[in-house]
Structure formats: C-alpha cells, structure tokens
N, C-alpha and C positions, 0 to 999 in steps of 0.2 A: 189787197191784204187786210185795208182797217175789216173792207164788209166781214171778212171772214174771223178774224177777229170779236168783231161785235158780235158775230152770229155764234159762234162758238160760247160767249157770255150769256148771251141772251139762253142757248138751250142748255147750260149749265143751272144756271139762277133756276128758270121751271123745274127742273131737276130736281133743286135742293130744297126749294121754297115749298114746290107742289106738289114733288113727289113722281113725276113722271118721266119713266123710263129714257134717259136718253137716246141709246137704240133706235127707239119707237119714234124721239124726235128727229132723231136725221134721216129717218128713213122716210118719215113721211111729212114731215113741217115743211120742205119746199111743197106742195102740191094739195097738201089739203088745209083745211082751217084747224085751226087748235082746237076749236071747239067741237070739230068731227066726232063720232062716235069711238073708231077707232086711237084716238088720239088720248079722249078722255077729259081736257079741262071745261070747266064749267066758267060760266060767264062773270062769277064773283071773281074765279083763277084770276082772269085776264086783268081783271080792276086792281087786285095786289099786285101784278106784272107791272100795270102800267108807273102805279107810286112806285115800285122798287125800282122801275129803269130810270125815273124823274130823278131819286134819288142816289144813283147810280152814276149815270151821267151829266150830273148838275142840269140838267133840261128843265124846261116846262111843256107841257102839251096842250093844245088848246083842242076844242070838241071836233075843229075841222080836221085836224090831224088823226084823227081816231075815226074817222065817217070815211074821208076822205081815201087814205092810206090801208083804210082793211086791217086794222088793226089785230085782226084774228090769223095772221099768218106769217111766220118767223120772218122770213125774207121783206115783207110791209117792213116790221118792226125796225128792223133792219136799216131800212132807208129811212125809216122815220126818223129813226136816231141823229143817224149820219149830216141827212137836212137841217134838223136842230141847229147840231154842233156846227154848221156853216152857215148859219144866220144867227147865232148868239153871237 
C-alpha cells in the first residue's frame, strides 16, 4: 500500500511541477524511463524531482542512490524513497 501511495505522489508532483500528463505517467512510468521520448522529461525535470522528493519526504539522497537505483524510472523512485525512510 505505502509503494502505491508513494507512487501515486511521486506521478502527481511530475504532474504539477513539470507539466506532464498523468495518463501518460501510468501508462508508461513502469516500463520506460522518464526520460524517453515518449514520456517527455528532460534531465534538468528529474534534478527538481529529485530536491522536491528530498524535501518532500524529509530524505537525503546520496550520488549512489541516484546511479544505483535508476533514478529515471517511477517504480526506482519509488523504492528509493521507501529504503530512505527505513534507514533514517
């Protein structure tokens, strides 16, 4: 329930922040990268993503959680979060 939760936030905030379709996110954020063509966010998108989730869910993210986790795809984001919040 929380993933779906978070994930549900996560593809709201792209929504409002960056403008793109929701639709478009659930239909294709499990399976491709945000950064797809079809998708549409650009690589600056994903850097306000990342401060807004920091500040979001009282997190921090270090460079490994970003290389590591695949940062460019709802469902990473996702867990990345979730791992966060159980080792804060």
């Amino acid at each position: 329930m929380e993933m779906e939760k978070i994930r549900y936030e996560i593809i709201g905030l792209i929504s409002e922040r960056i403008g793109i379709d929701q639709q478009k996110l659930n239909d294709y954020g499990r399976e491709k990268s945000l950064l797809d063509a079809s998708i549409g966010l650009q690589p600056r998108d994903l850097l306000t993503l990342f401060f807004e989730l920091q500040r979001k869910y009282e997190i921090v993210f270090e460079e490994k959680d970003i290389i590591e986790s695949r940062f460019d795809y709802v469902d990473n984001i996702v867990e990345a979060i979730i791992s966060k919040q159980v080792s804060e």
